[in-house]
N, CA and C atoms as a LAMMPS dump frame, in Angstrom:
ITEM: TIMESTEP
0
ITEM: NUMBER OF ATOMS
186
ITEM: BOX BOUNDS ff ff ff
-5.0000000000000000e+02 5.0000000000000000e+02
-5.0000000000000000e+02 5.0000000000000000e+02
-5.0000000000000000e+02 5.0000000000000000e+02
ITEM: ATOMS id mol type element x y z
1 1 1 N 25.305 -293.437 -290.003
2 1 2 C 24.055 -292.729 -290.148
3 1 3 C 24.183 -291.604 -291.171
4 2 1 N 24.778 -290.86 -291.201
5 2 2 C 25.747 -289.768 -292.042
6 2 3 C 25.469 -290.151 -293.527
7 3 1 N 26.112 -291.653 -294.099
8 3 2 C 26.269 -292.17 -294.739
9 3 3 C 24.993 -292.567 -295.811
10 4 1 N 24.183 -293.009 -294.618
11 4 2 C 22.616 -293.474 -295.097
12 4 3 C 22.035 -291.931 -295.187
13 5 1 N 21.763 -290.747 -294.743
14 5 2 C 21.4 -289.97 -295.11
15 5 3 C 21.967 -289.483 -296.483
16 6 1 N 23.094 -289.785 -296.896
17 6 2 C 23.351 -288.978 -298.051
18 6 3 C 23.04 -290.429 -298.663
19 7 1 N 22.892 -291.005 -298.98
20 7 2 C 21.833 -291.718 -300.207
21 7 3 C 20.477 -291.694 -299.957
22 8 1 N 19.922 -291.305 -299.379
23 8 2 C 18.497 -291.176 -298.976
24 8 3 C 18.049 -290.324 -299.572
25 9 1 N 18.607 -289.131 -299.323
26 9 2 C 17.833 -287.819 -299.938
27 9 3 C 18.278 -287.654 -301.761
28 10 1 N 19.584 -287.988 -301.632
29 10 2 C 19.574 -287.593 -303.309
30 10 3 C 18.43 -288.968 -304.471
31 11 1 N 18.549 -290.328 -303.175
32 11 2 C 16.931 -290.981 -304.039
33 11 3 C 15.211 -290.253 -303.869
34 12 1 N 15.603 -290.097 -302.831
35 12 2 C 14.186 -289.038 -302.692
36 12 3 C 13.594 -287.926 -303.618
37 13 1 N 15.394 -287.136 -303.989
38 13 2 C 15.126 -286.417 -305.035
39 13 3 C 14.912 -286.855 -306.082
40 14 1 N 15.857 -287.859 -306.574
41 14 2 C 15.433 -288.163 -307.877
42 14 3 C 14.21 -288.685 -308.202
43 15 1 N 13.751 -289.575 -307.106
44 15 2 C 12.362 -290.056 -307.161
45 15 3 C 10.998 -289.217 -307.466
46 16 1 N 11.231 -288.203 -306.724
47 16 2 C 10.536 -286.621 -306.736
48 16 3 C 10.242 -286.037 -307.993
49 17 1 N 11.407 -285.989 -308.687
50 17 2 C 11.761 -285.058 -309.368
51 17 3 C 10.473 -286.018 -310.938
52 18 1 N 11.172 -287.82 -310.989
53 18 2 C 10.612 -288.139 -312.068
54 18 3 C 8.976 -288.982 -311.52
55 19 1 N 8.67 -287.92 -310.612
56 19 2 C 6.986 -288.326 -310.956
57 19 3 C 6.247 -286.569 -310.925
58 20 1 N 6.896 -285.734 -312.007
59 20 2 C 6.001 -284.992 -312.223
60 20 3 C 4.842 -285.271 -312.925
61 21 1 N 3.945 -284.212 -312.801
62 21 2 C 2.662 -284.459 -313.584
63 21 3 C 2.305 -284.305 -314.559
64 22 1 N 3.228 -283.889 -315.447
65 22 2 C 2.918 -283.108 -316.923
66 22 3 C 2.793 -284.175 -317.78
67 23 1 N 1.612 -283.894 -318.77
68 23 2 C 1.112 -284.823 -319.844
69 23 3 C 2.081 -285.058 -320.923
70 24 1 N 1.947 -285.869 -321.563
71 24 2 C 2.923 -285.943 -322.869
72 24 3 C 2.104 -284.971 -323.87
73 25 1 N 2.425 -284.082 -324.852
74 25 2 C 2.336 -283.606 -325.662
75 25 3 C 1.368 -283.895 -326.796
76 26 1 N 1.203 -284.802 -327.11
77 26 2 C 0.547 -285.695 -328.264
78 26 3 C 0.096 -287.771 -328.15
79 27 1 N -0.61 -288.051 -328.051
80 27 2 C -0.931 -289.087 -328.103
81 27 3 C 0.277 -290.33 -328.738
82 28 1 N 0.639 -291.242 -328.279
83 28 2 C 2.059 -291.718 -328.377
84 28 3 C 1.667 -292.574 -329.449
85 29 1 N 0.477 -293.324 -328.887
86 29 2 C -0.207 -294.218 -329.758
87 29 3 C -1.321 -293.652 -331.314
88 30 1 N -1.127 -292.514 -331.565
89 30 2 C -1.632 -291.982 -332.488
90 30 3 C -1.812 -293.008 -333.828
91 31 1 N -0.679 -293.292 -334.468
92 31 2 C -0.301 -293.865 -335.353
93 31 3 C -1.131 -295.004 -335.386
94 32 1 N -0.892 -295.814 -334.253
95 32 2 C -1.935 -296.966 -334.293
96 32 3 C -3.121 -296.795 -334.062
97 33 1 N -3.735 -295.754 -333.388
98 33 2 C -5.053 -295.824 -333.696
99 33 3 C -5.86 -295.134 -334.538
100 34 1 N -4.583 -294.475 -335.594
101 34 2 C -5.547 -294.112 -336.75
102 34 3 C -5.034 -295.447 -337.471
103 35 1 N -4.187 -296.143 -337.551
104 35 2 C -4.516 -297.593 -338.926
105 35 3 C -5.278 -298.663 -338.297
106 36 1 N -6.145 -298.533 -336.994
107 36 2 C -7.143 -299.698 -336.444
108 36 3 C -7.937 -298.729 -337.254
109 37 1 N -8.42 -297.298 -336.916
110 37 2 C -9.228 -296.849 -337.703
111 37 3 C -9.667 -297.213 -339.078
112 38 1 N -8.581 -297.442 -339.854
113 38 2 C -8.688 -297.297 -341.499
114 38 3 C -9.097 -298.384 -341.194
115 39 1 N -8.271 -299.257 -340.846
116 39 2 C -8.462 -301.195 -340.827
117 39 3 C -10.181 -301.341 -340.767
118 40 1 N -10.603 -300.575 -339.982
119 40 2 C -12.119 -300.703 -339.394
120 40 3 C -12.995 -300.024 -340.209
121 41 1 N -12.892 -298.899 -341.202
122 41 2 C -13.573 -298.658 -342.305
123 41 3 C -13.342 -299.429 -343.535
124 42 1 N -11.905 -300.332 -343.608
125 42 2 C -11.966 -301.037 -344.793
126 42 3 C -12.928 -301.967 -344.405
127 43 1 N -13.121 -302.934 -343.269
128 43 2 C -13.872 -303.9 -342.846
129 43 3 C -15.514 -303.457 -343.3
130 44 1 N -15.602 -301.715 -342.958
131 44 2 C -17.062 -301.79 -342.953
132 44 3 C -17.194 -301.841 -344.744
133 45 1 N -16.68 -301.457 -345.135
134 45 2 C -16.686 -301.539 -346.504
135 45 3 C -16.308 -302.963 -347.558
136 46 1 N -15.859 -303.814 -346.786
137 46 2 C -15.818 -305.056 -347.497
138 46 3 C -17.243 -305.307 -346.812
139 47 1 N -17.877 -305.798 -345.828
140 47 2 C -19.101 -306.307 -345.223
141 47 3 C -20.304 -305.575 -346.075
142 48 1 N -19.782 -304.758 -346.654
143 48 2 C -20.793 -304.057 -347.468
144 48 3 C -20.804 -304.596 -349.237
145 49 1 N -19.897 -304.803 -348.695
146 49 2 C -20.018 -305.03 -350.663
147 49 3 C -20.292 -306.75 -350.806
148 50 1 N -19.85 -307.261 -349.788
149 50 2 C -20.028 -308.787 -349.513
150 50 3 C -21.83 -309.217 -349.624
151 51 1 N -22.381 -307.86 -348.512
152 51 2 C -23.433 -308.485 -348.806
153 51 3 C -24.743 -308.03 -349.63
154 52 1 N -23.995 -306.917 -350.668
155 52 2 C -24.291 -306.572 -352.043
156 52 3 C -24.113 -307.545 -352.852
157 53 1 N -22.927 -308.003 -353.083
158 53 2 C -22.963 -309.103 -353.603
159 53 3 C -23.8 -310.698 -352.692
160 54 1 N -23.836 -310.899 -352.072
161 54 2 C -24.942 -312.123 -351.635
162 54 3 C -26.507 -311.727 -352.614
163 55 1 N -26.577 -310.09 -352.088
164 55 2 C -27.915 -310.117 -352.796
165 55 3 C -28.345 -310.348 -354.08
166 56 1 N -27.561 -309.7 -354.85
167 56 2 C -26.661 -309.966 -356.088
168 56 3 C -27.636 -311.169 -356.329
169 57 1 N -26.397 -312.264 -355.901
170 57 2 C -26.148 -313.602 -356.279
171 57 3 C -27.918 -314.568 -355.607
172 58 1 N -28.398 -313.971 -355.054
173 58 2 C -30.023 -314.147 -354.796
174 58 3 C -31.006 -314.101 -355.532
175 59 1 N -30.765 -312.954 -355.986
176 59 2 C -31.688 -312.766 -356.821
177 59 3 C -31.444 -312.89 -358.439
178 60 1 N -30.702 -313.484 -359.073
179 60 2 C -29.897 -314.001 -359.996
180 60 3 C -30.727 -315.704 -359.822
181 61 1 N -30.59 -316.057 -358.475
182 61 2 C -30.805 -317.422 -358.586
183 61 3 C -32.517 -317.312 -358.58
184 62 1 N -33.199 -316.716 -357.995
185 62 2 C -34.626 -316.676 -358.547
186 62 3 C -35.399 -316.734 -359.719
């Protein structure tokens, strides 16, 4: 019994110890969600010029 108490408590502690609550500092994933960002303004900016050019090419054929 002795035995099982002394591994009990020093897992208890350690268990304890690594579920504090403190936030991480900075966003981990930062990095990636500023290059989905860019990725997602280049997109709006090709869809734009794509369908500048359709119109373009419309009214050319008229």
């Amino acid at each position: 019994m002795r035995r099982l108490s002394g591994l009990v408590l020093p897992a208890l502690l350690l268990a304890l110890s690594a579920c504090s609550g403190d936030e991480p500092a900075e966003n981990v994933f930062k990095a990636q969600t500023d290059t989905l960002g860019k990725a997602e303004q280049a997109n709006q900016m090709l869809e734009e010029a794509a369908a500048a050019q359709r119109k373009a090419i419309d009214t050319q054929g008229r």
